[in-house]
N, C-alpha and C positions, 0 to 999 in steps of 0.2 A: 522597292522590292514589289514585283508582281504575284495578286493573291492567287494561288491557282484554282479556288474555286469558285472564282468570277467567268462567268463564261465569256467569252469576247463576241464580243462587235460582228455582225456581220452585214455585207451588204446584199442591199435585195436587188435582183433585175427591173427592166421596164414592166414587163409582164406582171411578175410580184407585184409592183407598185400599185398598176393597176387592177388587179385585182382587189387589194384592201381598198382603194379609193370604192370601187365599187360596192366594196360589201359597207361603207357607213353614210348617215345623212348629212354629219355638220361636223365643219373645218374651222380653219381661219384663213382668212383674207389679209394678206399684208396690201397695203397702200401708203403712197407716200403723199402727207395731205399737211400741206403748209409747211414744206420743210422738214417734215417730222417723218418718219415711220409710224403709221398707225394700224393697229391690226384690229379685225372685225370678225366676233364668234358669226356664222351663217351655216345656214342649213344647201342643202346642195345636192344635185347626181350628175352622171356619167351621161352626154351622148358623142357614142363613138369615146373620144380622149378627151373632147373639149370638157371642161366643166361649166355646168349649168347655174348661177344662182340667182336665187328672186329676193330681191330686195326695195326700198323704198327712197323715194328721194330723201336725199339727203348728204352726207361727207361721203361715203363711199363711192356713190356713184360717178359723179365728175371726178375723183381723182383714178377710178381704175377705166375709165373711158379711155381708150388708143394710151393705155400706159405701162407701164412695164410693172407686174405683180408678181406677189407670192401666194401660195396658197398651200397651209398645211393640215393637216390631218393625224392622228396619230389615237395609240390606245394604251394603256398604260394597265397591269397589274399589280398595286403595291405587293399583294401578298407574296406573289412569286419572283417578287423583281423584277419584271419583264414587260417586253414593250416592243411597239415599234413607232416609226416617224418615216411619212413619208412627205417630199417637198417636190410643189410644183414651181418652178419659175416659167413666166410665159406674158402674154400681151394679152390686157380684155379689151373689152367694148362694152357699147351698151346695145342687147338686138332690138332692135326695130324692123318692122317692117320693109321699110327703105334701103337697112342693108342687104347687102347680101342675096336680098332677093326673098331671104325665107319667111315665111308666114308667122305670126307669132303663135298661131293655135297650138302647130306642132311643137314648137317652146312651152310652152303655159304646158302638153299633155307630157313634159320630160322632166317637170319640175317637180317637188316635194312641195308638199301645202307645209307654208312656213308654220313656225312654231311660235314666233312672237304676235302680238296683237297686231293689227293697222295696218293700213294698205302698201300692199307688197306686189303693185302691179307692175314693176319692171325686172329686168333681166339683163344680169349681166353672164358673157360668156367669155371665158380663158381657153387663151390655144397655147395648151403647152410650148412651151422652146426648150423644156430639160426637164427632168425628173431623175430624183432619187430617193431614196430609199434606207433605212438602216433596223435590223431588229436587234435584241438583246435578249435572247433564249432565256427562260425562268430556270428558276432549281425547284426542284419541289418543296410544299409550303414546308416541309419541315426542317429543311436546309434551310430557308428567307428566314425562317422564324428563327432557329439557333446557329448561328455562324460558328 
């Protein structure tokens, strides 16, 4: 039996999506490193669609190099019940200089100054291949509170 004062599901556009991708600093990185799925809190922006992030050698970097990633985002209200989630699937790299042709300054000036200690001199960049999206509209807190 469906409760009718659950609000349902909805989906967000590309648009949508990117927009909340924009408006936060730190996701998760899915990678798939030793057979496993392994996912990585990181901090992160927007240039254009691609996403930006600075990170350090280490497991991440060689598994999301020319590989196929997720990367999510999301924001949650307990009080109100409400949220959304939004999912990148897409291909990274790592930017260097050599690729592409682009300078890393203008990388390094699109980046967030990480939030963890220790050297965070490289750069990995995601080209979307899909996004979506989903919110769950809140009730106000004093529906959340008393059902």
């Amino acid at each position: 039996m469906t409760d009718e004062r659950r609000p349902e599901l909805q989906v967000l556009s590309g648009v949508e999506c990117y927009r909340l991708l924009a408006a936060q600093q730190v996701g998760r990185l899915g990678v798939d490193a030793g057979h496993y799925p392994v996912i990585f809190p990181v901090n992160y922006a927007l240039d254009g669609e691609a996403i930006l992030i600075r990170t350090e050698p280490g497991t991440k970097l060689p598994a999301a190099d020319y590989a196929n990633v997720t990367f999510e985002v999301d924001n949650i209200d307990r009080q109100t019940r409400s949220g959304w989630s939004v999912l990148v699937r897409g291909v990274a790299e790592e930017v260097t200089a050599a690729r592409r042709g682009e300078p890393l300054v203008g990388t390094r000036a699109r980046t967030p100054d990480p939030w963890a200690a220790g050297e965070r001199g490289r750069w990995i960049r995601i080209v979307p291949q899909g996004i979506s999206g989903r919110i769950v509209p809140g009730k106000r807190p004093t529906e959340a509170a008393h059902p």
